[in-house]
N, C-alpha and C positions, 0 to 999 in steps of 0.2 A: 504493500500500500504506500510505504514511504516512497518508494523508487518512482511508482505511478505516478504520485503526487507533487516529484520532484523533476520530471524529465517535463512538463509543457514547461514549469518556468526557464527552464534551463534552454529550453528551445524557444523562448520568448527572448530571453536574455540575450542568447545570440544573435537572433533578428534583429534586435531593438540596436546591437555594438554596428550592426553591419549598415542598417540604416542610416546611424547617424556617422559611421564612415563616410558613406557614399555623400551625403550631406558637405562633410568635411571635404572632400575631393571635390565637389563643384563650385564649393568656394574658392579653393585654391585654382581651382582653372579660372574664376572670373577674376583675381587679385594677381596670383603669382606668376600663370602664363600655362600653358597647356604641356610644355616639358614635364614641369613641374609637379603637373597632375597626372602624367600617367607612371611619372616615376612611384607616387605613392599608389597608386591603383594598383599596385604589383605588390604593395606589403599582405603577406597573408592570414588575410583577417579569421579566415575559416579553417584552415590547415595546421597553422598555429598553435592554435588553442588546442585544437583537436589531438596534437603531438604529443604536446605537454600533458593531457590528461590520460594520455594512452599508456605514456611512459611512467608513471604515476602509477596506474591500474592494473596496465598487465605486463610491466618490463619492457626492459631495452630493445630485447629481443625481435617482439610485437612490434612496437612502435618503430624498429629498424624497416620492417617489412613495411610499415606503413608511409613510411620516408622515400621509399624507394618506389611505393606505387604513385607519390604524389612527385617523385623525380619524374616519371615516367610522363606523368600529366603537364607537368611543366615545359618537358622536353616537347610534346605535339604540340603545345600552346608557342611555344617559339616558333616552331618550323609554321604553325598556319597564320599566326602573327606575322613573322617574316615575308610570306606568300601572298596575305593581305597587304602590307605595306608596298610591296614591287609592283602588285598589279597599280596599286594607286596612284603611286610614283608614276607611274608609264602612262597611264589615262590619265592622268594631270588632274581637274577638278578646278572648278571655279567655285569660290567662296560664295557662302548662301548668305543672305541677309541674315544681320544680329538678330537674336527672338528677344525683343523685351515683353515686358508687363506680365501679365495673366500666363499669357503661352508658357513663357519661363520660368515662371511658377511652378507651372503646372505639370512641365516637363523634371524640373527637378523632383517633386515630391515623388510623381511614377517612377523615375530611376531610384528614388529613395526605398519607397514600399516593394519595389520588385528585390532589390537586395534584401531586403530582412526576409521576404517571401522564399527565397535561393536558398539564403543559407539557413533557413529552419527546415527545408526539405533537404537539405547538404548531409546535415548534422542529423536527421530521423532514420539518412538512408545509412549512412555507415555504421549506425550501430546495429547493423543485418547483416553487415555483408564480409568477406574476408578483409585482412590487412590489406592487400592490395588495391583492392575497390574502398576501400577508406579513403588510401592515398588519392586514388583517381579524384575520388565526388569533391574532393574535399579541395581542387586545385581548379574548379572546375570558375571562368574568369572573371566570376560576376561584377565584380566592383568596376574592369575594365571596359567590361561592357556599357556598363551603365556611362563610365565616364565620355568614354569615346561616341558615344550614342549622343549623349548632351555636346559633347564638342561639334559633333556635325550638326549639330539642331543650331548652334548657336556661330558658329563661320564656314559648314560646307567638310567638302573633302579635304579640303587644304588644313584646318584645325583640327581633325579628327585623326590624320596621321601623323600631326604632332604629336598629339595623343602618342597615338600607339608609338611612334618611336620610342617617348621616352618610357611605355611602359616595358618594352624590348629591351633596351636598354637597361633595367629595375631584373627585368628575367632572367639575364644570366647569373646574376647575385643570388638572385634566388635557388638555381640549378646549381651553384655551388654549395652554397646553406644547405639544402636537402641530401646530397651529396654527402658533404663531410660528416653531416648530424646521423645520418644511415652509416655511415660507415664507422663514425663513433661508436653509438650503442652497437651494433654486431660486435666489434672489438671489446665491451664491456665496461666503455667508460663510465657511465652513467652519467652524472648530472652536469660534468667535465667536458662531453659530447655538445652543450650549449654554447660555450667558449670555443670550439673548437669549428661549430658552423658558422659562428659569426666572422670567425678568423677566416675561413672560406669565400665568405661572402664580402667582407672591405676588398681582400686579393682579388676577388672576381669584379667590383664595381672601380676599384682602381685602374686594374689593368682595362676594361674597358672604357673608359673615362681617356687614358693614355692614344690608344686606339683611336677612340671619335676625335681628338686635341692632333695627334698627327694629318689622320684622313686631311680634316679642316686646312693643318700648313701647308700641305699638298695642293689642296683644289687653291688655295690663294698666293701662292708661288709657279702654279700651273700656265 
């Protein structure tokens, strides 16, 4: 009865973190610039959490497996991310008119309530399924979607794979983090395995930061 009684808030609660994420991320694309926003569209609000109490509940072990299926998830989410961003690059895109007023309202709050809606079906379905299909549901890109969605609603294809570059850019950080934090807990580190994905992930967001800063001296020396 406890457990019944304790899984809808729990799955409210998540909804409700994810909600006012996605919130938080449309702000930042009207203030800070659309980089900006899809770098943090790629912090994972659902996979996360979902680690940390696996690893909690049922060991390293578990949670190793579920690292690796949410690597996995990451891993197609770059390659169709990537494959998105080419084709739009090559079709070019003219920017749409800004959405003020009402419209924009109205389009934030829906990308709002469909993320809390995502990730309380994210989080009902993993606790069915093996570690592996944990990892999947659990990567699965809602926040980017929502944000890249409002981007094109608000400047076109031109803003919306700003977006997604920088949330690309955010993914390989992440595929390092899931990476090393799997491959921690399999080795037994335990709670040591945290420190050790984050140390994965600055290497991986540095060296690609390094990358895009060369690309750039090239095309303006070019």
């Amino acid at each position: 009865m406890i457990a019944l009684s304790v899984m809808p808030i729990d799955l409210l609660a998540k909804a409700a973190m994810s909600a006012a994420a996605v919130g938080v991320l449309l702000s930042l694309l009207r203030q800070a610039g659309p980089r900006a926003s899809g770098l943090a569209a790629a912090v994972p609000v659902n996979s996360l959490p979902a680690l940390f109490w696996l690893s909690v509940e049922r060991g390293g072990p578990y949670a190793a497996c579920v690292a690796w299926g949410s690597l996995a998830g990451t891993l197609l989410t770059l390659l169709l991310g990537a494959l998105a961003l080419l084709l739009g690059q090559r079709h070019g895109g003219r920017a749409a008119p800004a959405v003020h007023g009402r419209g924009g309202r109205r389009t934030a709050l829906l990308s709002m309530v469909m993320a809390g809606a995502m990730s309380a079906l994210v989080s009902s379905l993993s606790r069915h399924g093996s570690p592996h299909f944990c990892g999947l549901v659990a990567t699965l890109p809602v926040l980017a979607g929502c944000a890249t969605f409002a981007a094109h609603r608000k400047g076109g294809v031109t803003l919306a794979l700003q977006v997604l570059g920088g949330y690309l850019d955010a993914m390989w950080a992440k595929a390092a983090f899931l990476a090393a934090l799997g491959w921690a807990w399999a080795a037994g580190a335990g709670s040591w395995a945290w420190a050790a994905a984050l140390a994965g992930a600055s290497i991986a967001l540095l060296a690609r930061g390094r990358v895009r800063n060369a690309r750039a001296g090239g095309v303006r020396h070019g």
